[in-house]
N, C-alpha and C positions, 0 to 999 in steps of 0.2 A: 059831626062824628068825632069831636077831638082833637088836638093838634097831632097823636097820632096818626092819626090816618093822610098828614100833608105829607108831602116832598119835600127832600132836604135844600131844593129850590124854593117853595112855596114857604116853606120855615125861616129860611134866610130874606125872602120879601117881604115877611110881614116884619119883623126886625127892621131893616132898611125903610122901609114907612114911602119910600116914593123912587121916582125914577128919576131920568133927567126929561131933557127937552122931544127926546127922539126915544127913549127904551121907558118900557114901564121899572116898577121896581121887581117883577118879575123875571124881567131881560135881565137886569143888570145882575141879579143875585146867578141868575144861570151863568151869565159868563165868569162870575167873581167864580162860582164852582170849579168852573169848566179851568181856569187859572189853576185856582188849588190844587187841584187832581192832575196838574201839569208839572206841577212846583213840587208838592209835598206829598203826592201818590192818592188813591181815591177816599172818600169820605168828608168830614168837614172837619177833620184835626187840624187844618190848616190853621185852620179859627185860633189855636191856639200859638201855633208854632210861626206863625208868618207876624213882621212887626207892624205896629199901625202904619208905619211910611209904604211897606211894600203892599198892604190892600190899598191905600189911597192911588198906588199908580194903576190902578183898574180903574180905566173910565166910567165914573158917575158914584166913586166913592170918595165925597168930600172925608175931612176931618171928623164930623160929627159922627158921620154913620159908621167909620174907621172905629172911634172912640165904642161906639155904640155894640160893633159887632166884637170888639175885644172886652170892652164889660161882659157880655152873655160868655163867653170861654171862658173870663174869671171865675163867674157864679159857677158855672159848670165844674171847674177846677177845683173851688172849694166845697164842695157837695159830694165830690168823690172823699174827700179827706174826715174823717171824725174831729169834730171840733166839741168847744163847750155845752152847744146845744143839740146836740147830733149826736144816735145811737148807733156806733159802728155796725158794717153789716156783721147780721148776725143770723144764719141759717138755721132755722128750730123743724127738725124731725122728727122727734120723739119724746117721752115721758123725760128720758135721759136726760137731754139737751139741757130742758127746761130747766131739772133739778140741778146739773152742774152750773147754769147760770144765776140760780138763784140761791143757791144752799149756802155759800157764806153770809148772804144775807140777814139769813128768815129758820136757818137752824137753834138759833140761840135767843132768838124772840121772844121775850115772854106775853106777849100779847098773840091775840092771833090776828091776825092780819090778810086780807083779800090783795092780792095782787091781780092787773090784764095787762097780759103781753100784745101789742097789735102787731100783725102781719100782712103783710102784702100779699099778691098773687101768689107770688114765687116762694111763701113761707119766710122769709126775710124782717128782722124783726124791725119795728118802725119805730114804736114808742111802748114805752110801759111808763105806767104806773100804779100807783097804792090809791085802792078803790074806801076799802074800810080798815080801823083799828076797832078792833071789838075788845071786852073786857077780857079778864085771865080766861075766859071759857066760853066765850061766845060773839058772834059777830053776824051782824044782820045785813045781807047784802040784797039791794031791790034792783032790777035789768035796766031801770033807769041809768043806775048811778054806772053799770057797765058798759052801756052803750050811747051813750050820751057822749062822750070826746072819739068815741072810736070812728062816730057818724061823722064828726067834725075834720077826725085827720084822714078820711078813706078809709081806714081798714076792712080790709078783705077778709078776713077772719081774726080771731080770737084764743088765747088761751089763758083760763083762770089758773090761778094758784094763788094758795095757803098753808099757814103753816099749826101745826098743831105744840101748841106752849107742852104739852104732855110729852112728847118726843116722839109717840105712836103716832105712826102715820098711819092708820085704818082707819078708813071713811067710815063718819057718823050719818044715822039717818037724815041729819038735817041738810048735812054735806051731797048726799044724793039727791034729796029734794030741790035744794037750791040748786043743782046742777042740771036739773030736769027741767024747770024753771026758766033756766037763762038760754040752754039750748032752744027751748020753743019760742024763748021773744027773738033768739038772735034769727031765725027762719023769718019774724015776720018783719024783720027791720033788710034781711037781705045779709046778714054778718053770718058767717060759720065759724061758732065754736069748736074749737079741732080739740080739745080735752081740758082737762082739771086737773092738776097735780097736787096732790097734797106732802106738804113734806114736815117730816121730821127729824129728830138726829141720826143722822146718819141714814136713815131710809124714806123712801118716797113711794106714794101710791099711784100711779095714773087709772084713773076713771076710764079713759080711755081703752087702756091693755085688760081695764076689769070688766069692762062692757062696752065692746066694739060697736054694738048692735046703735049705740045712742048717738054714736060720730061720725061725721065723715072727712075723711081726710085726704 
């Protein structure tokens, strides 16, 4: 069912990998807990805040699994922070959002350009990137080329965006079509497209605010 669904006990033994002579690695992770939440107050922040020396004086925590359970708080530490490869959290609710995160971008483009935002559960932005560069007037986007990395990093849903080189942001036929398109692959890959913004200088359209009836969000 996912490492979700373990116990902050059951998390902590499979990290530890073994027990001693007399506790499984089960036991020892529960007492190591049962320390923490003595020491540092409930939950596993201890992981972070306690130094390798004081988990080793927990019986059945050599040096290695010490070493072992302070790397996993590192990793954890660094994942909170935006780094070089890492898209700060970034909460997308509306047509709005979208455009203020992308309009210095993609207002002054002379190309047009397909951009996909990927989202988590929580709307949270994961990854984006640049799907197509089309000519001064045109760009050919196929639900392959959109869902294809999205399958690879999870995302939970989706938002396209584009920009129009003309400055009018008023969806073209083609822009509907394509948009009707990638909603019905993203149903059958399991990905929800939550809208389309189309931007221009200084204004933007969402697909979405124009035809609710086609998203769900």
């Amino acid at each position: 069912m996912g490492p979700q669904a373990l116990s902050d006990a059951e998390l902590v033994a499979i990290l530890l990998g073994t027990g001693n002579k007399s506790e499984t690695a089960l036991d020892v992770a529960k007492k190591l807990i049962h320390w923490g939440e003595a020491n540092y107050g409930p939950g596993l922040g201890f992981l972070q805040e306690a130094s390798k020396q004081e988990l080793m004086a927990v019986s059945g925590i050599g040096i290695a699994k010490a070493a072992k359970l302070k790397a996993c708080a590192e990793i954890h530490r660094r994942l909170q922070q935006p780094g070089p490869y890492m898209t700060p959290r970034i909460e997308i609710t509306c047509g709005r959002d979208v455009y203020e995160l992308l309009k210095a971008d993609m207002e002054q483009l002379d190309r047009e350009q397909v951009r996909v935002l990927m989202l988590n559960v929580r709307n949270h932005l994961i990854h984006r990137e640049v799907i197509s560069v089309g000519s001064l007037d045109t760009s050919i986007v196929h639900p392959r080329e959109i869902f294809k990395n999205c399958i690879k990093r999870s995302a939970a849903a989706v938002i396209l965006a584009h920009n129009h080189p003309s400055g009018d942001a008023a969806p073209s036929d083609d822009d509907i079509r394509m948009t009707k398109r990638i909603i019905e692959a993203g149903k059958i890959v399991g990905i929800t497209v939550l809208d389309h913004v189309i931007i221009g200088r200084g204004q933007y359209v969402s697909l979405r605010e124009s035809f609710a009836g086609w998203f769900t969000w």
